[in-house]
KELUMRO-860814 format. One record per residue (C-alpha): residue number from 1; residue in one letter; chain; y, x, z. Coordinates in nm, 2 decimals. Layout:
N
{NUM, "A", "A", {Y, X, Z}} ...
//
This chain:
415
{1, "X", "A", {3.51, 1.69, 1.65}} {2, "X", "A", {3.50, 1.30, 1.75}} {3, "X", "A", {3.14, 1.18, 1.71}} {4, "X", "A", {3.37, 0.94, 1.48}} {5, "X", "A", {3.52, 1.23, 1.27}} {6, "X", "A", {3.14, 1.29, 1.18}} {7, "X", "A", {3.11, 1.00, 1.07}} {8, "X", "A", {3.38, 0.98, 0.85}} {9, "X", "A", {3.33, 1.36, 0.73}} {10, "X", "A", {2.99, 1.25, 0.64}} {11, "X", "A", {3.01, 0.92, 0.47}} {12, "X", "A", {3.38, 0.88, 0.42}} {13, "X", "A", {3.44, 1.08, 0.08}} {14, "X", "A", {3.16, 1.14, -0.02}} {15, "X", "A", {3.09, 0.98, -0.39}} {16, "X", "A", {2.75, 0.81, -0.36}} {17, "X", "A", {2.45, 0.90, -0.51}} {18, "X", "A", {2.15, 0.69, -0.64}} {19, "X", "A", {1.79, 0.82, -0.45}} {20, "X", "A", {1.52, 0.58, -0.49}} {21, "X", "A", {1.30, 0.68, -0.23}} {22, "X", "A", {1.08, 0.38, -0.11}} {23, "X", "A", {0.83, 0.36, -0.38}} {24, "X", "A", {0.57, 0.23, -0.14}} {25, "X", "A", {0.76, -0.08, -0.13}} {26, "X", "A", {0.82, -0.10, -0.53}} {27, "X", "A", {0.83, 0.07, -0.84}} {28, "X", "A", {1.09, 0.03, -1.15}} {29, "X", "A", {0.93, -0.09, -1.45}} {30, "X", "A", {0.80, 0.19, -1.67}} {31, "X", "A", {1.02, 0.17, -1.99}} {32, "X", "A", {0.68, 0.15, -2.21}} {33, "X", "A", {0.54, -0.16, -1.98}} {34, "X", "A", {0.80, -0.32, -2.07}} {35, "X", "A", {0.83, -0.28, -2.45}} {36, "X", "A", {0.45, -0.44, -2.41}} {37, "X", "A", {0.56, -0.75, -2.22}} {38, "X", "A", {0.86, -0.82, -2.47}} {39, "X", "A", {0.61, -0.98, -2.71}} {40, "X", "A", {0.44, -1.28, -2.46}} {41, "X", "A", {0.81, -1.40, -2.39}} {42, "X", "A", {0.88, -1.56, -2.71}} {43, "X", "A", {0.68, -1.45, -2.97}} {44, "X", "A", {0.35, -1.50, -2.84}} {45, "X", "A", {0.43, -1.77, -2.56}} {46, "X", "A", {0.15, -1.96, -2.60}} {47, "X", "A", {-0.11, -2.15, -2.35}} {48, "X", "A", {-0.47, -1.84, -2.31}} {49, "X", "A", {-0.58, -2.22, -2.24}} {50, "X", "A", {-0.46, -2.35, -2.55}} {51, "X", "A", {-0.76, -2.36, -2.88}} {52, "X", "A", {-0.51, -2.32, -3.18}} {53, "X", "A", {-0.35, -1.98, -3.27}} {54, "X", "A", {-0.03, -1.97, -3.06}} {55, "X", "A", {-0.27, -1.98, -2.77}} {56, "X", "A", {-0.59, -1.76, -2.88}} {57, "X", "A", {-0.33, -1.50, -2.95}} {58, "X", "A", {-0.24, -1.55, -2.58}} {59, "X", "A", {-0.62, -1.52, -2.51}} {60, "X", "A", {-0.64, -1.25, -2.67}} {61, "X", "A", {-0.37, -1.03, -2.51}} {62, "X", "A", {-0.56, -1.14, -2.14}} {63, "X", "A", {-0.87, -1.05, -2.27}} {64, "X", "A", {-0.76, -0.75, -2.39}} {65, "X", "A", {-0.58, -0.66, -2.06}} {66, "X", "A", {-0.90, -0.78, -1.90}} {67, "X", "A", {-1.10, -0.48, -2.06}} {68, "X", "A", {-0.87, -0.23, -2.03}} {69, "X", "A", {-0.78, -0.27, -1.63}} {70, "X", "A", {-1.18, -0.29, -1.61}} {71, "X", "A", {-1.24, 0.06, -1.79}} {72, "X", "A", {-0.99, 0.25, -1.59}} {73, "X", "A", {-1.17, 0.15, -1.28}} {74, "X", "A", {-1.56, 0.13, -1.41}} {75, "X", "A", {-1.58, -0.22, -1.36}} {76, "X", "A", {-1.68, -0.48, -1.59}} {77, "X", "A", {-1.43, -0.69, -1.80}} {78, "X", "A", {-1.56, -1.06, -1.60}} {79, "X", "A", {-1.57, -0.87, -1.27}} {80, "X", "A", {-1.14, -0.86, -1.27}} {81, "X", "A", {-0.97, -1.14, -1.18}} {82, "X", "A", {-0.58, -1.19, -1.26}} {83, "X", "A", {-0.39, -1.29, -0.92}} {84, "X", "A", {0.04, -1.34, -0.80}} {85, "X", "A", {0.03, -1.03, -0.59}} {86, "X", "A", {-0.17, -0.78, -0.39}} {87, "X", "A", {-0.16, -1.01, -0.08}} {88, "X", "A", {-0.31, -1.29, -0.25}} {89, "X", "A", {-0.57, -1.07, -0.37}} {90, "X", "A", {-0.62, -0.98, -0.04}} {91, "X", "A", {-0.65, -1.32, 0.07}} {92, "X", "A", {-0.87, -1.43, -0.17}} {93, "X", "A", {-1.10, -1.20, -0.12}} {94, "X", "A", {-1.15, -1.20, 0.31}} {95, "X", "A", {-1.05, -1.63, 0.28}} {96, "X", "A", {-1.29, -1.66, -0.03}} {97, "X", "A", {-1.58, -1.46, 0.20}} {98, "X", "A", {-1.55, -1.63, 0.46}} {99, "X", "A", {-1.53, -2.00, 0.33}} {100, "X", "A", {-1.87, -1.88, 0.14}} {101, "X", "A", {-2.01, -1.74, 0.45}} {102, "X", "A", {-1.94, -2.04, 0.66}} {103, "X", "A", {-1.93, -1.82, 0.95}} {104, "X", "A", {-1.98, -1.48, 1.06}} {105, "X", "A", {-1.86, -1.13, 1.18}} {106, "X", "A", {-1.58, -0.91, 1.03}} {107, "X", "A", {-1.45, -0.58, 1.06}} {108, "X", "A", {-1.14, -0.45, 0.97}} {109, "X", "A", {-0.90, -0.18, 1.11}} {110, "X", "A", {-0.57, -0.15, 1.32}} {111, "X", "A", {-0.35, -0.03, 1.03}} {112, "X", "A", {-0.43, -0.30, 0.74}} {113, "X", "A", {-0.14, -0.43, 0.58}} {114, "X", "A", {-0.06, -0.77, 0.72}} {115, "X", "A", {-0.20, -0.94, 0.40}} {116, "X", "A", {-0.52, -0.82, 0.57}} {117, "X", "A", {-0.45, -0.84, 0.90}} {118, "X", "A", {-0.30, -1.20, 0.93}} {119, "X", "A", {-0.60, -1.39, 0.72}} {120, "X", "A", {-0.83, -1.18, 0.97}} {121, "X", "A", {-0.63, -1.29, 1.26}} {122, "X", "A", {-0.69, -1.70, 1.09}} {123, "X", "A", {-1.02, -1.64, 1.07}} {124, "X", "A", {-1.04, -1.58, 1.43}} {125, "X", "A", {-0.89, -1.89, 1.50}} {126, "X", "A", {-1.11, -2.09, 1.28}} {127, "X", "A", {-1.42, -1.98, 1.48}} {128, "X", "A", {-1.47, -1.64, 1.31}} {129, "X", "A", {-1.56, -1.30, 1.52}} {130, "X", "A", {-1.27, -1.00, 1.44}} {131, "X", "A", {-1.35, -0.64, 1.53}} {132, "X", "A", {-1.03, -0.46, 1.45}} {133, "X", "A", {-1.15, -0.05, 1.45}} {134, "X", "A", {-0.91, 0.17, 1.63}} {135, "X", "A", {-0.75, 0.49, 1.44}} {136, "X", "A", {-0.74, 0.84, 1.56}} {137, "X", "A", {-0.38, 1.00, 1.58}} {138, "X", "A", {-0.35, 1.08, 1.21}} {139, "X", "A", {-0.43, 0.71, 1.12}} {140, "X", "A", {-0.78, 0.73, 0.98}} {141, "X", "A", {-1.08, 0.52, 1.06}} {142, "X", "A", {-1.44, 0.68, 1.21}} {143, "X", "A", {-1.69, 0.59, 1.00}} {144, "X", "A", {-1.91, 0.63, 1.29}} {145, "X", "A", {-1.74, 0.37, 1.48}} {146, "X", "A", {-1.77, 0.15, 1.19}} {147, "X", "A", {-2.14, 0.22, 1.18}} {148, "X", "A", {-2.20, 0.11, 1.52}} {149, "X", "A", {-2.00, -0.16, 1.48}} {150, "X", "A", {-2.18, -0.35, 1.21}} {151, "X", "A", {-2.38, -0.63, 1.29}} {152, "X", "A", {-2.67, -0.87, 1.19}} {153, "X", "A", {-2.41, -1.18, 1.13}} {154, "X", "A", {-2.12, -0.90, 0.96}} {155, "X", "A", {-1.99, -1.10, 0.67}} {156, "X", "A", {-1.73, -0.84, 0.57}} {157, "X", "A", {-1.60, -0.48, 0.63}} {158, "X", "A", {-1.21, -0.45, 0.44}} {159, "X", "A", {-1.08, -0.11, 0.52}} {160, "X", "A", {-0.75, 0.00, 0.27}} {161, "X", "A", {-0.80, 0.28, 0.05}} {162, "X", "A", {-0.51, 0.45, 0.15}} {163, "X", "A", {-0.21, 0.35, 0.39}} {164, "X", "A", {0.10, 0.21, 0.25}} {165, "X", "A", {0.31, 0.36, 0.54}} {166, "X", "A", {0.16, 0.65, 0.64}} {167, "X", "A", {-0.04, 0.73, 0.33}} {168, "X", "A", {-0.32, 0.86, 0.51}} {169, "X", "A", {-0.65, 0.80, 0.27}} {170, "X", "A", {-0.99, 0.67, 0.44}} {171, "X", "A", {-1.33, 0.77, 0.34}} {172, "X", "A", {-1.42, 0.51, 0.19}} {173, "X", "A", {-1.70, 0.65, -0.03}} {174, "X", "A", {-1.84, 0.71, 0.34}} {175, "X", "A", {-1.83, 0.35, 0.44}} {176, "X", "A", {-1.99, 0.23, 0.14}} {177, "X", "A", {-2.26, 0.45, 0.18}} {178, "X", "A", {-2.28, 0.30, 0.52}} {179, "X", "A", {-2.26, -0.04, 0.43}} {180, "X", "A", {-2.53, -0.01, 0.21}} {181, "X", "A", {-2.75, 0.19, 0.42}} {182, "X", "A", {-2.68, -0.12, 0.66}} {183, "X", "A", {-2.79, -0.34, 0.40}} {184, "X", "A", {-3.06, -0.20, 0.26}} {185, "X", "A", {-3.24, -0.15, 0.59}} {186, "X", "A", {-3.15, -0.46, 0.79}} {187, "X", "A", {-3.16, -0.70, 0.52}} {188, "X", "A", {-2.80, -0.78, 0.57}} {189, "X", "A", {-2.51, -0.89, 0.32}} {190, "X", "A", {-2.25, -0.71, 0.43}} {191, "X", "A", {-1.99, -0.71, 0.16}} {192, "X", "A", {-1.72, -0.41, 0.14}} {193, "X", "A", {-1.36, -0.49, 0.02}} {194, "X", "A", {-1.05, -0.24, -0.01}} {195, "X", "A", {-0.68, -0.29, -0.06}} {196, "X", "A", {-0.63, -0.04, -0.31}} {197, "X", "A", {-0.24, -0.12, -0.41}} {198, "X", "A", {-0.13, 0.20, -0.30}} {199, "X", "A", {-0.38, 0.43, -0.42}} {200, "X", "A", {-0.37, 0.27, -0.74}} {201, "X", "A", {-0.11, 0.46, -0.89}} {202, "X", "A", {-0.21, 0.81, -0.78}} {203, "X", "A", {-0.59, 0.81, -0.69}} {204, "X", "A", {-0.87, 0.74, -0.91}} {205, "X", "A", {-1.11, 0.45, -0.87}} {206, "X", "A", {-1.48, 0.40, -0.96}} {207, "X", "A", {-1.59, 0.10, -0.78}} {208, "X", "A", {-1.92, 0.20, -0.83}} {209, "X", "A", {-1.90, 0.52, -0.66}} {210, "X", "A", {-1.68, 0.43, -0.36}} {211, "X", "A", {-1.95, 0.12, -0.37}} {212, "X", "A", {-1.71, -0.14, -0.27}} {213, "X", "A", {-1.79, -0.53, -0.35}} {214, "X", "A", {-1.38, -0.61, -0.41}} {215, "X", "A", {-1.09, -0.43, -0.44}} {216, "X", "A", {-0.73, -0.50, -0.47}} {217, "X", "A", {-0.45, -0.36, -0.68}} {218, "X", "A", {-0.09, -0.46, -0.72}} {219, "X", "A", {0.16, -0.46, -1.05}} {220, "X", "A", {0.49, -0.35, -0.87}} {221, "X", "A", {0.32, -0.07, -0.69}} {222, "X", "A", {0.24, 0.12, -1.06}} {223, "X", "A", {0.58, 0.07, -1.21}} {224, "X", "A", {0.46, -0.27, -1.32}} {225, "X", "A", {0.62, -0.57, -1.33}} {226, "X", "A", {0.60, -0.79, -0.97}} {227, "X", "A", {0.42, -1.07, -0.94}} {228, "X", "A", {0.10, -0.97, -1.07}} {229, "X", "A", {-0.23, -0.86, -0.87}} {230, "X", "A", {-0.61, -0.79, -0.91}} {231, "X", "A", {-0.89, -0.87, -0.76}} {232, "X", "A", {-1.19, -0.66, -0.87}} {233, "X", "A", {-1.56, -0.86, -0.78}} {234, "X", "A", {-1.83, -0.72, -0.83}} {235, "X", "A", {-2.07, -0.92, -1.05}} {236, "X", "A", {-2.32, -1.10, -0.80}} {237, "X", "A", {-2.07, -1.15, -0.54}} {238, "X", "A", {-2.00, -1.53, -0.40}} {239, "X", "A", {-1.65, -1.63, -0.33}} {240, "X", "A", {-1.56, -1.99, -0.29}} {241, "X", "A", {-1.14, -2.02, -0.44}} {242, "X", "A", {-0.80, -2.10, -0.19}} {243, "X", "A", {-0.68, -2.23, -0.45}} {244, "X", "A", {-0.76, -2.57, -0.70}} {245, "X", "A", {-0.64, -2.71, -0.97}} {246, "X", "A", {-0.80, -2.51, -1.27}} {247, "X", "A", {-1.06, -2.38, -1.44}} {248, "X", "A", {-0.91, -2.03, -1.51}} {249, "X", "A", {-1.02, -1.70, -1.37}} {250, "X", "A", {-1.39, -1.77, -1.30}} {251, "X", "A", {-1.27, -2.06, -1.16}} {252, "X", "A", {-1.12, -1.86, -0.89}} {253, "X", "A", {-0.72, -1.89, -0.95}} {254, "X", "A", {-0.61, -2.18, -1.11}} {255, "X", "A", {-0.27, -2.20, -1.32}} {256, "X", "A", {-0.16, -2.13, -1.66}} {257, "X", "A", {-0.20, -1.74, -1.63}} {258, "X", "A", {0.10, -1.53, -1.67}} {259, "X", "A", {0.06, -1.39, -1.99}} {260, "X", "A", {0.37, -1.09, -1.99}} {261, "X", "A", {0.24, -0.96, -1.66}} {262, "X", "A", {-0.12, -0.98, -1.75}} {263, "X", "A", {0.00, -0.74, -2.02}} {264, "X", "A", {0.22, -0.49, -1.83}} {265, "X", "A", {-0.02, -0.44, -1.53}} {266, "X", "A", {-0.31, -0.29, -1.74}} {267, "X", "A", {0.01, -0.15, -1.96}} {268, "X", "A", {0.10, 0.03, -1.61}} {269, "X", "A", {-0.23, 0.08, -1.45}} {270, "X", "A", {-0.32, 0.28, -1.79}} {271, "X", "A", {0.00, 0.48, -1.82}} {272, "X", "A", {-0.06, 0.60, -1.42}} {273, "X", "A", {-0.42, 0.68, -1.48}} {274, "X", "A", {-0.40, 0.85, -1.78}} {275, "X", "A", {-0.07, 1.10, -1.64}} {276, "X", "A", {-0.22, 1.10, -1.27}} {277, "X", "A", {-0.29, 1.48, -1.27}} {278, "X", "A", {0.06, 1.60, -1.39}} {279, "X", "A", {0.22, 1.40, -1.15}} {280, "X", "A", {0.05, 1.46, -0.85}} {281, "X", "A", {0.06, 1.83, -0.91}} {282, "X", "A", {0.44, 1.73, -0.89}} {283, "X", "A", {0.45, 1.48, -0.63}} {284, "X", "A", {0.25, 1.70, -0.38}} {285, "X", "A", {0.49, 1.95, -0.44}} {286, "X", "A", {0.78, 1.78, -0.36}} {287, "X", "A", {0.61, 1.62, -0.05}} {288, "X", "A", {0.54, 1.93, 0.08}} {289, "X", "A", {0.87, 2.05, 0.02}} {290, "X", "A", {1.02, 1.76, 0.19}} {291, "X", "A", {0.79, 1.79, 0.47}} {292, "X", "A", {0.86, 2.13, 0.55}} {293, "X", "A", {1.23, 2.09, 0.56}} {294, "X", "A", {1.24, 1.82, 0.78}} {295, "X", "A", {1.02, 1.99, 1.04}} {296, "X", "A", {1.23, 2.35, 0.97}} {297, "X", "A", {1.56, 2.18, 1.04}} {298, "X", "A", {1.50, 1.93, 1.28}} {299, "X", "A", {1.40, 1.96, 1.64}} {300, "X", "A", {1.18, 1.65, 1.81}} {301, "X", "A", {0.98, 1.51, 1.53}} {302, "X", "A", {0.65, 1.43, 1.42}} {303, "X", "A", {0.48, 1.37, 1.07}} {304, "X", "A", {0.27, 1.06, 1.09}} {305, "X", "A", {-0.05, 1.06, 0.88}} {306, "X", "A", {-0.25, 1.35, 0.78}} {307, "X", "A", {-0.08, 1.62, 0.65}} {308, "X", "A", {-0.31, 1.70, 0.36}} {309, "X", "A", {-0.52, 1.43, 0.33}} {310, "X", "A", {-0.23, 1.17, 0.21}} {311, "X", "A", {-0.12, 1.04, -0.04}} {312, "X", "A", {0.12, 1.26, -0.32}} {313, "X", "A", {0.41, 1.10, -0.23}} {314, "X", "A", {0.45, 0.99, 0.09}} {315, "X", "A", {0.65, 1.14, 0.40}} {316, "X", "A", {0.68, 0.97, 0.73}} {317, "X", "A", {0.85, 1.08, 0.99}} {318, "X", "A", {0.91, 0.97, 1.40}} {319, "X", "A", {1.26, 1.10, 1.49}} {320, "X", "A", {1.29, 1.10, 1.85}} {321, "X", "A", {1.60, 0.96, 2.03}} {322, "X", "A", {1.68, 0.76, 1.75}} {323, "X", "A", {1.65, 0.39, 1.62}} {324, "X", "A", {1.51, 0.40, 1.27}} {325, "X", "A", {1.73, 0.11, 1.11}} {326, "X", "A", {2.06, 0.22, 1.19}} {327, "X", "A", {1.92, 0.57, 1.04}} {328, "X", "A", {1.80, 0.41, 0.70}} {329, "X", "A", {2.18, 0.23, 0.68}} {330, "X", "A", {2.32, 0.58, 0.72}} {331, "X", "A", {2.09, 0.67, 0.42}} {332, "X", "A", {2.25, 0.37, 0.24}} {333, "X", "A", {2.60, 0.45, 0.26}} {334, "X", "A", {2.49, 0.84, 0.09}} {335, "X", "A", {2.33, 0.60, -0.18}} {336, "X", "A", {1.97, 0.73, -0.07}} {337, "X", "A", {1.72, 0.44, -0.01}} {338, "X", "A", {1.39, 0.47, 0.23}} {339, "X", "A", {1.24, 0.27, 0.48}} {340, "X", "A", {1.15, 0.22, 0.86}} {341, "X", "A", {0.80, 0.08, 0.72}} {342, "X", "A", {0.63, -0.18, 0.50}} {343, "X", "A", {0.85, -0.40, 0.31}} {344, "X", "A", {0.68, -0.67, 0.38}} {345, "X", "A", {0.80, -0.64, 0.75}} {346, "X", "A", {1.16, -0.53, 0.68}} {347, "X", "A", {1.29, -0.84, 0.88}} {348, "X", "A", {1.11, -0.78, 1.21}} {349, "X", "A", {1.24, -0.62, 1.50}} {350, "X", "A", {0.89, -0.48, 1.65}} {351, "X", "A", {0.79, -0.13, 1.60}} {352, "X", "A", {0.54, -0.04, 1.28}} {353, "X", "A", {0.16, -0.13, 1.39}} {354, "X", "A", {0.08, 0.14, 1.18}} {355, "X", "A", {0.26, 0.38, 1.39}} {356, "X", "A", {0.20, 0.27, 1.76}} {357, "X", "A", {-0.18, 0.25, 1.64}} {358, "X", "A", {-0.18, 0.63, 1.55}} {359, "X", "A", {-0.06, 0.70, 1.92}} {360, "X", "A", {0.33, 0.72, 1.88}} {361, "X", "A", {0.47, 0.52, 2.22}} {362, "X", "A", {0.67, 0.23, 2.17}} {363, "X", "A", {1.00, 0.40, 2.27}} {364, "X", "A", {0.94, 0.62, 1.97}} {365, "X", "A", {0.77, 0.46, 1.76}} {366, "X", "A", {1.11, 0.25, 1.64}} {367, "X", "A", {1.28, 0.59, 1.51}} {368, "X", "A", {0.99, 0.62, 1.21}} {369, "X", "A", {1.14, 0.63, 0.88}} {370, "X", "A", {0.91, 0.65, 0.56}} {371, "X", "A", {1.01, 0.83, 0.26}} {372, "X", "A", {0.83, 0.77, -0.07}} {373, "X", "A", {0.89, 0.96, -0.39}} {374, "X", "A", {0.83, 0.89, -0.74}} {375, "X", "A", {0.86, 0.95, -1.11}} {376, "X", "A", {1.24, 1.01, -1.11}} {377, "X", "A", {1.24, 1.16, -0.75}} {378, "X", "A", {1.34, 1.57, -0.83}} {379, "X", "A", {1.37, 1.89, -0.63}} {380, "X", "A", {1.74, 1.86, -0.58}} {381, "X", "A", {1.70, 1.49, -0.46}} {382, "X", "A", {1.43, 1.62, -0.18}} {383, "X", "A", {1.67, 1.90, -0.05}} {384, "X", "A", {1.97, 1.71, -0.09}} {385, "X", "A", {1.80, 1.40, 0.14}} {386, "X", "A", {1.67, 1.70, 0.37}} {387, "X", "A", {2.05, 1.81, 0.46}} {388, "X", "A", {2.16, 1.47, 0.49}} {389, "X", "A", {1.86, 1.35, 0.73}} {390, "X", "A", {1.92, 1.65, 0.98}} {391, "X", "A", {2.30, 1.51, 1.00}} {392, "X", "A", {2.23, 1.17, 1.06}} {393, "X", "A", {1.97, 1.27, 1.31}} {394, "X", "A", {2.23, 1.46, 1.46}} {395, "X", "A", {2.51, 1.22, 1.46}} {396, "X", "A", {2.26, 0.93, 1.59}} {397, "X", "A", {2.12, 1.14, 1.90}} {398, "X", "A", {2.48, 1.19, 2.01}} {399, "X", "A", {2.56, 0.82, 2.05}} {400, "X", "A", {2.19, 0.75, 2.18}} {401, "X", "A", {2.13, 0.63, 2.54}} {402, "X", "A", {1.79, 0.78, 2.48}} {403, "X", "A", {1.73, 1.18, 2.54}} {404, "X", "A", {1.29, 1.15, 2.59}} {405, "X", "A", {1.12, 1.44, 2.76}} {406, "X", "A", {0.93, 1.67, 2.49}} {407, "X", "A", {0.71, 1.79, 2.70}} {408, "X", "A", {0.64, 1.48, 2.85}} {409, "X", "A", {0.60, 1.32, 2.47}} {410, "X", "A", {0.39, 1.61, 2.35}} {411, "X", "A", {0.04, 1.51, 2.39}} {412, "X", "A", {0.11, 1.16, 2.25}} {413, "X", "A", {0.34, 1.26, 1.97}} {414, "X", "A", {0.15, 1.62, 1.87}} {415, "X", "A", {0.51, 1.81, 1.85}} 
//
């Protein structure tokens, strides 16, 4: 059979299905988030800004939100603030540092998401000192090599909670200790923030215990609505705004706030606290499945991250001898939809910096494809996608100009 005929036999007649598998990138709205929005369309449209009832019933609903994302992470209700997005949460907190600061030292790692990584990568252009920390081959930071890292003039460590391509999870409880160690015996002010968006849905947070000074979560990662993010600030902790032109949130994000979201992110973030257990039981599971029938029935591939100490539902694989986007639009036609990496790079032609960081050569690196499953993701989707990924892999090797050495590739790529 024609390398063609494959093809055709493949995708030709087949009917095609509807996988979801990129949850990394977003979540559908939970059902119950959004029967909890409905209300602050119409009804209760009015101005949080506004003294009169249509707007203190607006006020209200914030407030209310304000105290309920606050329990579920052990802050205080005036230590969250309401942001667009994750990456302006990000930004506010390493741009609002820094313009405090004035000047200063920051650390941050090799695998931050770029709404970390570009403001740090600013910052070094506006005068400010970068150390980026390198990752060892599963994608997690030493906390040792943080420690020795820190300096008198460190402004800021951000280190994310857990990786939104490779879901490998840092120890952050470690570095906090550390930081404040620092701090404690050096007099310092090191401040410690986390982007937490992908951990929100599926790890719990105390930001007490993990002893960070700001955090980040993100709406559309919890089956929330999009366009809605948090900033978590410790009380005590100076930021200066990126943004004027109100008076709202602490005085740290101007605008009329968006009342529906406000409402359907703690809606979400409570929903996917409260049923965590259950559904990681289930997640990890299905992971694991997934995992172990890629590897069984697929020569020449390598799981990137950790392969315990990850997130629920995340798989990522490097399929050598293949190029990772002409792989996901095979996916597509089968109606099952993953990624080569973050969304927020879909339209880039260089390799993940997550995965060439972890050690994965260049000429490799650009056959990773990340899988990430979710609350309608089942065991007969995972072994379904299984079969179909060994065929692609199989049709896509034959019409590659590529054929890497393994043994050459082994040290690198841990086979």
């Amino acid at each position: 059979m024609t390398v063609q005929n494959e093809i055709n036999a493949l995708i030709g007649k087949k009917s095609k299905k509807f996988i979801y598998m990129d949850h990394a990138a977003t979540t559908p709205m939970d059902p119950r988030v959004k029967k909890a929005m409905e209300p602050y369309f119409v009804e209760n449209f009015g101005n949080p800004g506004s003294f009169y009832e249509v707007g203190l019933k607006a006020k209200m609903a914030v407030t209310k939100a304000r105290e309920n994302t606050a329990k579920y992470i052990k802050a205080l209700p005036e230590e969250i603030i309401f942001t667009g997005s994750g990456t302006e949460s990000d930004n506010m907190a390493i741009f609002g540092v820094a313009r405090a600061k004035g000047s200063g030292h920051i650390i941050t790692s090799t695998i931050e998401h770029h709404a970390v990584e570009m403001p740090c990568e600013q910052l070094e252009k506006d005068g400010f000192k970068v150390t980026y920390l390198d990752v060892d081959k599963y994608g997690i930071v030493d906390a040792k090599d943080l420690k020795n890292n820190l300096q008198k003039d460190t402004i800021l460590v951000s280190i994310m909670m857990a990786n939104n391509e490779i879901g490998t999870i840092q120890p952050i409880k470690e570095i906090g200790k550390i930081i404040k160690d620092f701090n404690k015996k050096t007099g310092a002010n090191v401040l410690f923030h986390t982007d937490a968006c992908q951990a929100g849905g599926s790890m719990p947070i105390d930001v007490k215990k993990l002893g960070v000074d700001l955090l980040t979560l993100n709406g559309s990662k919890i089956y929330g609505p999009k366009g809605v993010g948090v900033l978590y600030k410790r009380k005590g902790v100076k930021i200066k705004p990126i943004m004027y032109g109100g008076f709202q949130e602490a005085g740290l994000r101007p605008g009329t706030e968006n009342v529906p979201n406000i409402v359907g992110f703690a809606k979400a973030f409570e929903l996917v606290q409260n049923g965590m257990e259950k559904e990681n039981k289930r997640l990890c599971a299905l992971r694991d499945r997934m995992i172990n029938g890629i590897e069984k029935s697929i020569k020449k591939v390598r799981l990137n991250g950790h392969s315990k100490n990850r997130l629920p539902n995340n798989v990522n694989f490097t399929f050598m001898d293949i190029e990772g986007e002409a792989f996901t639009l095979f996916l597509n036609e089968l109606g099952v939809y993953a990624s080569t990496g973050s969304a927020c790079t879909s339209e880039r032609l260089d390799p993940s910096h997550v995965i060439v960081a972890t050690g994965v050569p260049y000429e490799c690196a650009h056959g990773s494809v990340r899988f990430t499953l979710g609350h309608s993701s089942t065991k007969e989707d995972v072994d379904y996608v299984v079969k179909m990924v060994a065929k692609i892999v199989d049709i896509l090797r034959k019409i590659s100009p590529l054929n890497l050495d393994e043994k050459t590739l082994k040290s690198n790529l841990q086979l």
